[in-house]
N, C-alpha and C positions, 0 to 999 in steps of 0.2 A: 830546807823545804818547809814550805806553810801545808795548813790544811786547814782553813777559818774559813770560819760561815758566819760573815756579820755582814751590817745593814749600817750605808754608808747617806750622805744625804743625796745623791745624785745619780752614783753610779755604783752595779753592784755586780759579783762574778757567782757563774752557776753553773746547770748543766740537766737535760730532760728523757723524753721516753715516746709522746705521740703525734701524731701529724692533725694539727685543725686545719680546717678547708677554707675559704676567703677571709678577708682582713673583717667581715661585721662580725667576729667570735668577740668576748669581752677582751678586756684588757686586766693588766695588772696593776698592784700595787708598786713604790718604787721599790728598787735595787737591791739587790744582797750579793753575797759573793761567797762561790767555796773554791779552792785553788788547790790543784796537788804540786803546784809551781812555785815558787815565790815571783812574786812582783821586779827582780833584777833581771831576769829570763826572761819574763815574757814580752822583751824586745822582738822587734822584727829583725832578720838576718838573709835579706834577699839579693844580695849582689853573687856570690860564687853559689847558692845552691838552685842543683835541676829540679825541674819538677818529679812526681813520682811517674815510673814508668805503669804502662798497662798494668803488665804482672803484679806492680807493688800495689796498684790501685782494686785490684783482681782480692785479690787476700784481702786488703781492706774489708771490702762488699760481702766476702763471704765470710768476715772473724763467727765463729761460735755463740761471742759473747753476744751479737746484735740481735735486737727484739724480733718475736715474728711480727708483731704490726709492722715494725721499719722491711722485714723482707716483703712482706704482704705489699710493700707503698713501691718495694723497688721494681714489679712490679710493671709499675705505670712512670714512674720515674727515670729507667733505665742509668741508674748511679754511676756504673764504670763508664760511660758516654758522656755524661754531664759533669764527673771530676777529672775524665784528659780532657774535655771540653776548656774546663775553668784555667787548668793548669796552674792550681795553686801549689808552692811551694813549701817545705818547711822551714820555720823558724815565722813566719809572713802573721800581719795583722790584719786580721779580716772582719768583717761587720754585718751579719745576716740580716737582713733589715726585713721585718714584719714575719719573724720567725716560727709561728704556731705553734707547734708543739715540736719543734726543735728537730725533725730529720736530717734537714740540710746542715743546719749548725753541728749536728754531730759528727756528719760525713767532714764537713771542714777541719773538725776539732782531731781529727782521726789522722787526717791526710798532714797538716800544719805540726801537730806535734808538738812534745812538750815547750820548747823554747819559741813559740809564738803564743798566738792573743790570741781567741775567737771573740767578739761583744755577738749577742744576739738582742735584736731591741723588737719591741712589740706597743701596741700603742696603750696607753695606761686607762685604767676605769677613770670612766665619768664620774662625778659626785654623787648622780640619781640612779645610780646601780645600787642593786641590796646589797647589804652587809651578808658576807662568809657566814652561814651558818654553824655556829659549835657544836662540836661531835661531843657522842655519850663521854664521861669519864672512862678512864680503864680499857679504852679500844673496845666496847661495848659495840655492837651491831645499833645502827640508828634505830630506833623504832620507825614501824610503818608508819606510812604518810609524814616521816619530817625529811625533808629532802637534805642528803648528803651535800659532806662541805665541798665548794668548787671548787677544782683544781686550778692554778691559776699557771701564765708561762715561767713563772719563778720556781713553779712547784715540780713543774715538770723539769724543768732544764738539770735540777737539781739533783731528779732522780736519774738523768741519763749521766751525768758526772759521776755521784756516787756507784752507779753500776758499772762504767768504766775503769772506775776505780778500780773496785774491787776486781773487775779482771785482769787487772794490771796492765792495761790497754794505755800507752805512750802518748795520749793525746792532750793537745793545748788546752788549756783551762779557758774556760767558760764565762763570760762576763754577759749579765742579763741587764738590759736600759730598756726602762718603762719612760718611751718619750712619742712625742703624739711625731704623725707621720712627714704634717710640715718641716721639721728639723729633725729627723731621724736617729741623727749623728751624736754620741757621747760624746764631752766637751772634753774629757780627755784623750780626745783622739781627733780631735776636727779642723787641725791645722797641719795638714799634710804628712797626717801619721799613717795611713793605712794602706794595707798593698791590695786589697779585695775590699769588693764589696758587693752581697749576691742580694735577686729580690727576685723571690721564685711563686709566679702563677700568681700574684696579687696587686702589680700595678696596676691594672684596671678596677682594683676596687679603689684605686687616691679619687675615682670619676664620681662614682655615686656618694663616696664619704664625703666632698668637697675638701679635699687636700688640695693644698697649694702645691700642685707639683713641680713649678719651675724653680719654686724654695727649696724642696726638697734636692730635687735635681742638683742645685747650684752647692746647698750644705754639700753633698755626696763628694761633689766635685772640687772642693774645697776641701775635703778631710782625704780625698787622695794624696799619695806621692806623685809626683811627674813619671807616667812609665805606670800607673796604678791601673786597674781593672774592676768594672761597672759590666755584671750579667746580671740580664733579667731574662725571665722566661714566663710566659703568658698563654693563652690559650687566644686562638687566633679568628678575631674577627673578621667578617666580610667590606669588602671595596666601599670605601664614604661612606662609612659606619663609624669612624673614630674614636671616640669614648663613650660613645655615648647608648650602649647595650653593656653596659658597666654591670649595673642592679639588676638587669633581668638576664641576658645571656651570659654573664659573665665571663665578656669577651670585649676584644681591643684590637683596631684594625695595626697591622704591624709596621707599616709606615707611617702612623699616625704616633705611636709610642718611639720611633725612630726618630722624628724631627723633631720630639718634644725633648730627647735626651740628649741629639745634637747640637740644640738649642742653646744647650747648657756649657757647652766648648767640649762635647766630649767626640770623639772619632770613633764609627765604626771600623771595627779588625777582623771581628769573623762571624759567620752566621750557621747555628747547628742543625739539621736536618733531620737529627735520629729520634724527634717526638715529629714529626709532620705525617699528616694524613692527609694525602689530596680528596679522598672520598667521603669526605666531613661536609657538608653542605654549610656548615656555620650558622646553622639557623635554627640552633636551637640548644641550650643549655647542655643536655644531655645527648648527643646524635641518636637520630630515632630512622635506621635501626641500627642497636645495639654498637658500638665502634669506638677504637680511641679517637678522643679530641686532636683536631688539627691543633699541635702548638709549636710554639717558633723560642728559640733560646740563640741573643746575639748577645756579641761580647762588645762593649766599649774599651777604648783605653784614653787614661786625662795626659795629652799631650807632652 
């Protein structure tokens, strides 16, 4: 068994702690990796094993160890709905794609288990971003007015590893790729290595960032296995709106995110209903009054 934390040129393993809200948060520095796994395990091993049942997913959602921000997020999330939803398996290689502060990645890392993979990728700082400010020596309180150092998604994924660690919690190691959104994919993994791949509440920001989404799409679709699984979940836009209330409603009509992904050779297999609100008007970031967002979670599969 390994337990390193090094910095690799391209791809690196981690693990975190809180949830960021759309894809315009920063980005990270490349890769690093900490593993309570060695690198011979964390194969995929998905032909004889089931998925987890309710009950296993049930104890999941409710471990001791999980943060109260992550219950605080489940929530609005409703986690035992969206992992029988996914129906990932243990031992499976999965790829959280635009992971923020790492919820969802944790939830997979939890369910998949030591002898699989989780990557969680995020899209990496621009050049004209400011430099990390450095903290006092000696863990020192910063002084007023100099603004504390940014957490970055390496920093966090890291601490959600190390804390599962320490509670001795069975879950797959953590691999963190700072790669921009057009190719999403870690090159160790993008020729038909992966059995998942989630992308939660943020495809409609590839609209306003101008991502090449049918690049993206096509990598996704290409780092699957044949038999592999592509969910996304979004917040759901209004009729011949398409992408295009990306940046302001941060919203995407669902047939419009349907053709762009079928586009790509991938088949819809199932559509989840346990985030949908029909009394959402859709017109307006935040429903006014007060109410969850209508959102829609479909599952692909690459043929």
């Amino acid at each position: 068994m390994t337990n390193a934390f090094l910095l690799r040129g391209s791809a690196v393993a981690l693990a975190s702690a809180v949830l960021f809200g759309c894809a315009s948060r920063p980005a990270e520095p490349p890769m690093v990796m900490t593993s309570a796994t060695s690198s011979s395990t964390a194969t995929s091993t998905t032909t004889t094993v089931n998925p987890l049942s309710r009950a296993q997913i049930a104890a999941i959602v409710a471990s001791p160890d999980r943060s109260q921000a992550d219950r605080t997020n489940d929530q609005r999330r409703h986690p035992e709905d969206l992992l029988m939803f996914i129906g990932a398996k243990p031992g499976w290689t999965a790829l959280d794609v635009s992971t923020g502060g790492g919820y969802t990645t944790e939830l997979l890392a939890r369910v998949i288990g030591p002898t699989g993979m989780v990557w969680a990728q995020s899209q990496p700082r621009g050049p004209a971003a400011a430099p990390r400010p450095a903290a006092p020596e000696g863990g020192a309180p910063a002084p007023v007015g100099m603004p504390a150092p940014q957490r970055t998604a390496a920093d966090v994924l890291a601490a959600r590893s190390a804390a599962m660690k320490a509670a001795g919690v069975p879950a797959a190691p953590i691999a963190y790729a700072a790669l921009k959104f057009d190719n999403p994919v870690p090159p160790e993994v993008a020729d038909s290595k992966l059995d998942l791949v989630t992308l939660m509440f943020n495809y409609h920001d590839f609209g306003f960032l101008g991502v090449d989404r049918a690049q993206a799409n096509a990598a996704i679709y290409k780092a699957l296995k044949p038999g592999g699984f592509y969910v996304i979940a979004d917040h759901a836009g209004r009729a011949h709106t398409g992408i295009s209330e990306s940046g302001t409603l941060h919203r995407i009509e669902e047939s419009f995110l349907r053709s762009e992904v079928e586009a790509a050779g991938f088949r819809l297999v199932d559509e989840g209903d346990f985030l949908r609100n029909p009394n959402d008007p859709r017109n307006l970031n935040t429903p006014n009054p007060p109410q969850p967002k209508d959102e829609f979670v479909l599952k692909f599969v690459k043929p």
